[in-house]
MDAnalysis code that builds the backbone (N, CA, C; Angstrom):
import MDAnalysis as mda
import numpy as np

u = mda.Universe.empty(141, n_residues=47, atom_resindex=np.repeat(np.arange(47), 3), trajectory=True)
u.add_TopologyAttr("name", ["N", "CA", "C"] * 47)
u.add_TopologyAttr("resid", np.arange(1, 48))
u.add_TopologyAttr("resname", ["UNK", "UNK", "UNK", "UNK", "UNK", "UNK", "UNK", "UNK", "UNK", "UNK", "UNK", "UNK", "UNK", "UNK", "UNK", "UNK", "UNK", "UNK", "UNK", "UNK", "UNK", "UNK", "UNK", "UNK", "UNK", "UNK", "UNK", "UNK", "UNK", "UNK", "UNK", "UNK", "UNK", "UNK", "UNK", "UNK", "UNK", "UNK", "UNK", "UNK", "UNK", "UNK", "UNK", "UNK", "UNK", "UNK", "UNK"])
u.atoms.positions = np.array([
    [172.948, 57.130, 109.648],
    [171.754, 57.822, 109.126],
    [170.512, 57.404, 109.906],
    [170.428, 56.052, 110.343],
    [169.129, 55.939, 110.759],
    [169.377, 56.415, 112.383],
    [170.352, 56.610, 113.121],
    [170.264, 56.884, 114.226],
    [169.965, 59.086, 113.704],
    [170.521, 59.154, 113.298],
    [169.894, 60.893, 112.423],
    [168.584, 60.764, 113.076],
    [167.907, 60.331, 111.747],
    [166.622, 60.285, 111.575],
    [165.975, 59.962, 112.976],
    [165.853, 58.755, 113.308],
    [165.335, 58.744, 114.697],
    [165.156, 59.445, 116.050],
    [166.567, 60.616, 115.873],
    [167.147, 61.747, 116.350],
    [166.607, 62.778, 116.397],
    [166.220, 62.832, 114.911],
    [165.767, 64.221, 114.200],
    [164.059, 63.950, 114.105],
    [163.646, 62.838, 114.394],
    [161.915, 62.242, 114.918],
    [161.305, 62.524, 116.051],
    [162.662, 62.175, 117.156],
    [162.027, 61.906, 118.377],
    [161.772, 63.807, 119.100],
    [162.670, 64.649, 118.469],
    [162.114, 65.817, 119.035],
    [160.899, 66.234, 118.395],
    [160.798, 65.796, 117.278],
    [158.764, 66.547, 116.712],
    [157.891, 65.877, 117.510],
    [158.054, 64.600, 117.340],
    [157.378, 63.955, 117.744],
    [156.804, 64.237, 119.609],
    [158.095, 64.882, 119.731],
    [158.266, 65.545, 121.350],
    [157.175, 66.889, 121.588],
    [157.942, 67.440, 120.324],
    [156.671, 68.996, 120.727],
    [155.622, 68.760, 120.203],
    [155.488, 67.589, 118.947],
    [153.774, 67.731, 118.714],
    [153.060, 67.035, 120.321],
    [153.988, 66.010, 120.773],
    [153.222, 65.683, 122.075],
    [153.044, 66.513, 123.222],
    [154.075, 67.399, 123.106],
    [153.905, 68.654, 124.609],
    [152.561, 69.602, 123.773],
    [152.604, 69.698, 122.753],
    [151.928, 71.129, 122.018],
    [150.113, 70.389, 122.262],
    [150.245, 69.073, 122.062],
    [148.535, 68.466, 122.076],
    [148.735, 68.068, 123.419],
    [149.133, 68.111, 124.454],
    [149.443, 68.091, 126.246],
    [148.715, 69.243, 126.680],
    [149.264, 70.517, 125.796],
    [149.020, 72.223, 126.256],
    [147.766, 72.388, 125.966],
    [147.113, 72.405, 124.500],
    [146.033, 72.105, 124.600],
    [144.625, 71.381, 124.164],
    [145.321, 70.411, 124.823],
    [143.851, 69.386, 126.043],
    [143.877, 70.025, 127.267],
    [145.144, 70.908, 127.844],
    [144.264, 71.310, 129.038],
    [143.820, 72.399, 128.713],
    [144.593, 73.010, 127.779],
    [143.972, 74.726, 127.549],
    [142.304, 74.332, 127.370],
    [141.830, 73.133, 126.458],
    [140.466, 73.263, 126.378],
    [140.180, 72.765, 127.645],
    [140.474, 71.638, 128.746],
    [139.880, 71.336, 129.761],
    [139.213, 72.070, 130.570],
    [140.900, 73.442, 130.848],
    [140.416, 74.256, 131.551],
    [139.351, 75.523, 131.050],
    [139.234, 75.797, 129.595],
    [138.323, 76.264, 128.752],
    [136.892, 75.332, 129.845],
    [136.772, 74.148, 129.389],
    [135.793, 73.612, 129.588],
    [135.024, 73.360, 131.143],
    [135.957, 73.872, 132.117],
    [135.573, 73.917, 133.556],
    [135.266, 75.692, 133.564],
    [135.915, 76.068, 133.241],
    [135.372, 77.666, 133.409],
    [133.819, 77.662, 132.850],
    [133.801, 77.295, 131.578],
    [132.535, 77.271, 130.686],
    [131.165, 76.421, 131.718],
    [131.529, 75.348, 131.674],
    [130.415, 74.729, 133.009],
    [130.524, 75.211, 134.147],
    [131.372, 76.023, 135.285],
    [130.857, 76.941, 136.157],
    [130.243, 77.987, 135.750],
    [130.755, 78.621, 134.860],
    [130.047, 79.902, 134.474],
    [128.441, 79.289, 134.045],
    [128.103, 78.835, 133.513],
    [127.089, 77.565, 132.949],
    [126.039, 77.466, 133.998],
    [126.724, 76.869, 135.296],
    [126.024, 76.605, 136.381],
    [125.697, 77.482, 136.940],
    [126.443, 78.533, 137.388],
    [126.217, 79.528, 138.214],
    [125.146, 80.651, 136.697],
    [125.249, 80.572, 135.808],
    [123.822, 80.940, 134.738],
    [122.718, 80.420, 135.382],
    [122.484, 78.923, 135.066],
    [121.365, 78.359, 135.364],
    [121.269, 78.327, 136.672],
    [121.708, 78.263, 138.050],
    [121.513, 78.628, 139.371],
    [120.798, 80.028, 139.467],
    [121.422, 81.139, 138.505],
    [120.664, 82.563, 138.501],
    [119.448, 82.430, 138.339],
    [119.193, 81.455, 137.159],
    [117.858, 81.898, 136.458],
    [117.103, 80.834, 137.128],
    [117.470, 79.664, 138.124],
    [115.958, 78.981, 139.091],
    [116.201, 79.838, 140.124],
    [116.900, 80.225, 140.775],
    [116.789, 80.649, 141.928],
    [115.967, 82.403, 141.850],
])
């Protein structure tokens, strides 16, 4: 039973870690689009 359990742990424990892997980058890359777009805003409006 406890080898079960440990069994039946280590895969959630697997996709909650791939699923919060996916996104931190989904926001990373959220968050690099957002500050170019950002920059190239504020580059419009001094230049």
């Amino acid at each position: 039973m406890v080898r079960a359990d440990s069994g039946s742990r280590q895969p959630l424990s697997y996709i909650t870690n791939q699923t919060l892997r996916v996104s931190i980058e989904a926001a990373h890359t959220t968050g690099l689009t957002t500050g170019a777009t950002g920059q190239i805003g504020v580059t419009d409006q001094t230049g």
